[in-house]
C-alpha positions as CSV (number, residue, x, y, z in Angstrom):
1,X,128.7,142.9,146.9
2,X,132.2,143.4,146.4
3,X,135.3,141.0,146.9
4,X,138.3,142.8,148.2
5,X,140.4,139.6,148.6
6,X,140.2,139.1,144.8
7,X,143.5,139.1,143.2
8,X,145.2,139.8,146.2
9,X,148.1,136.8,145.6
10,X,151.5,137.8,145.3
11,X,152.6,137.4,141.9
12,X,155.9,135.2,140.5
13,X,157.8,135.6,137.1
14,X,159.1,132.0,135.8
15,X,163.3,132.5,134.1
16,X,164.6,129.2,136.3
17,X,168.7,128.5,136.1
18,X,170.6,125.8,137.7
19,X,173.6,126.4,139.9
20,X,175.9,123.1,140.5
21,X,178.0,122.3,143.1
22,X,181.2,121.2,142.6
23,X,182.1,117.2,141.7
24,X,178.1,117.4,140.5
25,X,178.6,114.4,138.2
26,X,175.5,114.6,136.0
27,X,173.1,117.2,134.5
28,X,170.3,118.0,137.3
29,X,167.1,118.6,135.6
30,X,165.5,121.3,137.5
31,X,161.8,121.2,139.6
32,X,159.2,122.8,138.0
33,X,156.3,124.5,139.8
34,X,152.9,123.2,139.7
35,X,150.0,125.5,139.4
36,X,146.5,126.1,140.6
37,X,146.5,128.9,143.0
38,X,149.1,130.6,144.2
39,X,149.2,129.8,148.0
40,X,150.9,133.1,148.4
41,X,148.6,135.8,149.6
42,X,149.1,139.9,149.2
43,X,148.3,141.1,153.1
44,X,145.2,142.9,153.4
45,X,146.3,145.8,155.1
46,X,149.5,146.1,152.8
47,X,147.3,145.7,149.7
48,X,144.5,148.5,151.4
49,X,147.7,150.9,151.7
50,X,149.0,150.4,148.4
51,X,152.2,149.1,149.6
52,X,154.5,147.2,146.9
53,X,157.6,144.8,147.7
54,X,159.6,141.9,146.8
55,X,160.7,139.0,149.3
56,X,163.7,136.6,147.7
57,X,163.3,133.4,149.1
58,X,165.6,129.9,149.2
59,X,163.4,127.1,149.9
60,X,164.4,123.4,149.7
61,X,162.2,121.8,147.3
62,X,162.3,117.6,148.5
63,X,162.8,114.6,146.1
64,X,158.7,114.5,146.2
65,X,158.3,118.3,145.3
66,X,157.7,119.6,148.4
67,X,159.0,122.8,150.0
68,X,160.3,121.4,153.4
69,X,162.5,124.5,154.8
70,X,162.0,128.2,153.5
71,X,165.2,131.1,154.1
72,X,164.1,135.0,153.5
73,X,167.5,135.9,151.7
74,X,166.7,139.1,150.9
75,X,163.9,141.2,152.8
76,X,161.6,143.2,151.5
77,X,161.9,145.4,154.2
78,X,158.0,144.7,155.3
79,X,158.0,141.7,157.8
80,X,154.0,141.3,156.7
81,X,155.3,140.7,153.4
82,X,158.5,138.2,154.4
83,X,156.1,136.5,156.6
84,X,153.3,136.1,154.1
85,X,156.2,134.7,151.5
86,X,157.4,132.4,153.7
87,X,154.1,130.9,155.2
88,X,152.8,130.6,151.9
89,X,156.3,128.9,150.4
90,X,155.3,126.0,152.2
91,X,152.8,125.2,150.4
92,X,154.3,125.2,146.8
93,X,154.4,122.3,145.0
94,X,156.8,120.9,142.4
95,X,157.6,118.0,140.1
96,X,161.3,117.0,141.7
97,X,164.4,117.6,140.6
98,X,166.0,115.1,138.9
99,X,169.6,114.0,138.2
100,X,171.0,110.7,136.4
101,X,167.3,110.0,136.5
102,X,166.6,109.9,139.8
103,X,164.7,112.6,142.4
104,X,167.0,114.9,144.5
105,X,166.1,117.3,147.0
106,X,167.6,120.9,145.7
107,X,167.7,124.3,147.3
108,X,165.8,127.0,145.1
109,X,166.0,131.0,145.0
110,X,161.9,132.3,145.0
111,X,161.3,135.9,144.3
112,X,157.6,137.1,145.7
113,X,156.5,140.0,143.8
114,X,153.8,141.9,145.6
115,X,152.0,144.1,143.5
116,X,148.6,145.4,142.5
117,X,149.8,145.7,138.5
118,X,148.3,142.3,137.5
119,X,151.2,139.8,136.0
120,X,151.0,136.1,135.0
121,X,151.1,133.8,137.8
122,X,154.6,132.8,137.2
123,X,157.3,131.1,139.7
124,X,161.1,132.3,139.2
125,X,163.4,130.0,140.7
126,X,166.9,129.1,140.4
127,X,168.5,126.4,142.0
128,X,171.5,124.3,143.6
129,X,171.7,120.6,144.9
130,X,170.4,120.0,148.3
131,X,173.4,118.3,149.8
């Protein structure tokens, strides 16, 4: 028997940079994303028609590495594919930023790839302070 639901996660590619705001005193060490699965999953009836897109997201990642508030910045013009991005946002996980050595919430950019083409499961992000 066959699994169509195989493989059908959206897929992520890691190059993380850091945007400051100004008077940021000192250097804000990034969050990093922690794997396992992907929560983000490729809609069935997208992947069944071969459609392809990217979502870009901002979500704020919290001083404890969760994802408490998710933006669609720019659309992929599918709203099954914004929607999957976004519900499935929610549920990333990352160490927290840090700055001066202690945890700060930041806002980060997340662009979901969906595509059959098979790539590493890799999380781009970029990011700015959270106040």
């Amino acid at each position: 028997m066959s699994e169509p639901c195989m493989g059908r996660r959206a897929t992520f590619v890691l190059a993380a940079t850091l945007t400051l705001g100004c008077g940021a005193e000192g250097e804000i060490e990034q969050p990093t994303p922690l794997f396992g699965n992907v929560p983000i999953e490729y809609p069935l009836h997208m992947w069944d028609q071969d459609m392809e897109g990217e979502t870009l997201l901002r979500v704020r990642v919290g001083d404890t590495g969760t994802v408490d508030s998710v933006e669609v910045v720019e659309s992929s013009g599918y709203a099954s594919f914004d929607s999957a991005a976004v519900a499935g946002a929610l549920d990333l996980r990352f160490t927290p930023a840090r700055q001066d050595g202690e945890r700060i919430e930041v806002w980060a950019h997340v662009p979901v790839r969906f595509s059959k083409r098979p790539r590493p499961d890799t999380l781009g992000i970029s990011t700015s302070p959270g106040r």
